[in-house]
N, C-alpha and C positions, 0 to 999 in steps of 0.2 A: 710068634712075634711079627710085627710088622715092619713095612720096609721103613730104612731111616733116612731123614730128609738128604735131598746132597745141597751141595752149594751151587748155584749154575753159575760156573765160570768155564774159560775155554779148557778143555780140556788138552793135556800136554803130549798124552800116549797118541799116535797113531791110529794105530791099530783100535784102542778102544773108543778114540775119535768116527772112526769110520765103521763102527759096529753100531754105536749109538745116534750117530746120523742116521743108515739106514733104518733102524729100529723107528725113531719118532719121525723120520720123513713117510712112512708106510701109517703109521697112524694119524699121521695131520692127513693125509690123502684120505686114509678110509672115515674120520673126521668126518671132512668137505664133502664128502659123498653123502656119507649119512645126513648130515645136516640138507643140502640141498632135496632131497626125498623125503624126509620126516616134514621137511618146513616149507618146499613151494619157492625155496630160494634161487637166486642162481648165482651161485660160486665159482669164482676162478683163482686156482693155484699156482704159482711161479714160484720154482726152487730151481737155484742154480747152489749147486757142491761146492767144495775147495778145491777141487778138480776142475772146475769149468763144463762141469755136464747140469744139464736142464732137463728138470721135472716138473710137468705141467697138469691138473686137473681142470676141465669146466663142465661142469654140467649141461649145457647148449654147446656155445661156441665161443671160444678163447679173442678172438677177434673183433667180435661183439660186445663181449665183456668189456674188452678193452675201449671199446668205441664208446660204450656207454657211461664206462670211467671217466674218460674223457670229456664229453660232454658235460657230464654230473658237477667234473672240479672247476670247468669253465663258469657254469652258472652259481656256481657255487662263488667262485673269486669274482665275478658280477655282482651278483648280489651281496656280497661284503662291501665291496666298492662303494656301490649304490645307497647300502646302510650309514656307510658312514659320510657318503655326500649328505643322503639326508637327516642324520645327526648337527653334519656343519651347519646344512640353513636353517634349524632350527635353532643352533644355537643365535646365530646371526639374525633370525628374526625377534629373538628373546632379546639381544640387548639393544635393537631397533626398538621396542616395545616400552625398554625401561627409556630410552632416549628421550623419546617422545611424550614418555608421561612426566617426564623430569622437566624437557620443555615447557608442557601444557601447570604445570606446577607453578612453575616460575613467571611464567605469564599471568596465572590469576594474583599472586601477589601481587606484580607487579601492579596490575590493574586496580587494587587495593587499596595499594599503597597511593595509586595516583587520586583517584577517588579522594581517598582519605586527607592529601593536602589540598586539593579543591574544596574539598569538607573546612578545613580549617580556615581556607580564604573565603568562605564563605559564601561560595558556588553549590551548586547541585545537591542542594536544601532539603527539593522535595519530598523527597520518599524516606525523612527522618522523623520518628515521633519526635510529641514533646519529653517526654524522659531521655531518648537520646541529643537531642539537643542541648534539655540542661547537663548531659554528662561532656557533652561537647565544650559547653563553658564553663562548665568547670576547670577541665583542661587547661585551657586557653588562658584561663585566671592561672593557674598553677605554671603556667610556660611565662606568662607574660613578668610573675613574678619573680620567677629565676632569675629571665631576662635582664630586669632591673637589678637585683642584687648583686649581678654578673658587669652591669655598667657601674653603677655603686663603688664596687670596689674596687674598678679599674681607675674610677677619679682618684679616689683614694689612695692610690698606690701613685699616681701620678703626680700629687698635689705633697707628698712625702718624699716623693724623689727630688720634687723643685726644690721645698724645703731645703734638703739635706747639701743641694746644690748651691741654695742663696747663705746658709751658713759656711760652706766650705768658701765662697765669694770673698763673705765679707771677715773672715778668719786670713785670708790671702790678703785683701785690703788693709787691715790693722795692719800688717809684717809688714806689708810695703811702705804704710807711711811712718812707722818706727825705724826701717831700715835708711828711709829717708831723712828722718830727723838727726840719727846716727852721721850720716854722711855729710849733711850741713851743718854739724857742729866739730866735726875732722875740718873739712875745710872751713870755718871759720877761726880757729887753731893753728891752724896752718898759715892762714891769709895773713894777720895779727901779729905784729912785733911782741916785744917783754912788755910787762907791765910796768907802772909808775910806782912811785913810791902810796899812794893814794888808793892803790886797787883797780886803777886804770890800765889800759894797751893802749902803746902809743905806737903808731904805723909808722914803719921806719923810711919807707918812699916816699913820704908827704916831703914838703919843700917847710920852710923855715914860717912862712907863716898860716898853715893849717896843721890841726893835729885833729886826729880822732880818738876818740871817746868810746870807751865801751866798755858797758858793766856784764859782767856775764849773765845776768838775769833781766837786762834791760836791753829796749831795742837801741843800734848801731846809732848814734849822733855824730854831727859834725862844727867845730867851734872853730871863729877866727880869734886867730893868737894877736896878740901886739907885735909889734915888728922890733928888732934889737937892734939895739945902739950900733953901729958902724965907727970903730976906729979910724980911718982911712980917709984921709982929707976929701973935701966935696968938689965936685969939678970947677973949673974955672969959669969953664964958656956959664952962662948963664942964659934960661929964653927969655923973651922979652915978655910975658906974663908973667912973671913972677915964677918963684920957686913953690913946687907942689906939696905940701905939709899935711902928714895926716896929725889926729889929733891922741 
């Protein structure tokens, strides 16, 4: 049978702690040995115990190893450094790159685009066939039509809103002179005594010789009356023209 796997975890026994430490600390050492001989390598060992004691292999010199470790992980964390500076400016020159082209993009439209209404004001002609040309008026035919359609209806719209304006006007003007009419026939009702036996109004403030006249469907008249008999003796004094007589 062969051996069974263990589990590598710390072991709890002392004793068997400290058997099986020496045990594979003697192995990793004659290990490092061998490997450095077989391979041309040069290896250095550093074991410290649970005790605090120190076991060391190197194949040259432990100090040099050391030195050379040393060095190794300097230019080693350099050169990580340095990779990822030059990661950053590439990244930084990559979206300088799209900036640029985004720019130089927006510029030729733009340029195009100016062109293009110089084209329609009918500038910088030359270096057009005549096929672009006729597609150029055609255009031009097709925008100027709009145009007009676009004014069209804006009279249109305008010449319906007066409308709608001079009827609401003159809908306010009828009210107003029916509200009027209203009100000059309250006060004419108002103004007017009772009526006669005749179908006439006789004004009651009139003096003894005017009356007025009025038929309610005829305009306002005014007639002198006769003047009535006087009971009351006639004065004495008399002027020296004669007495005044109407007839």
């Amino acid at each position: 049978m062969g051996r069974g796997k263990i589990v590598i975890r710390r072991i709890d026994d002392t004793t068997s702690r400290q058997v099986t430490f020496s045990k594979r600390r003697n192995g990793l050492l004659k290990k490092a040995k061998e490997l450095g001989i077989l391979c041309d390598a040069e290896v250095g060992v550093i074991i410290y115990s649970s005790t605090n004691k120190l076991y060391d292999f190197a194949t040259t010199n432990m100090k040099s190893i050391i030195e050379r470790y040393n060095k190794s992980k300097e230019e080693h964390h350099q050169l990580a450094n340095s990779s990822s500076e030059v990661k950053f400016w590439q990244r930084e020159a990559a979206m300088l790159r799209q900036q640029l082209q985004n720019l130089q993009e927006n510029h030729r439209i733009d340029s195009q685009e100016h062109v293009c209404s110089r084209q329609m004001m009918g500038e910088e002609l030359s270096g057009l066939s005549v096929k672009e040309l006729q597609t150029m008026e055609t255009q031009l035919e097709m925008s100027l039509r709009g145009v007009r359609m676009k004014k069209d209806q804006m009279f249109m719209d305008e010449i319906q809103e007066l409308s709608q304006k001079g009827n609401l006007l003159h809908q306010e003007n009828v009210e107003l002179v029916n509200l009027a009419r209203q009100e000059n026939m309250e006060l004419c009702k108002k103004g007017f005594g009772t009526r006669d036996p005749n179908g006439a109004k006789r004004n009651g403030f009139l003096s003894n010789n005017l009356s007025l006249v009025e038929d309610l469907h005829a305009p306002v008249q005014l007639q002198l009356c006769q003047p009535q008999q006087s009971n009351h003796e006639t004065p004495t004094r008399a002027t020296k023209l004669g007495r005044l007589q109407l007839p």
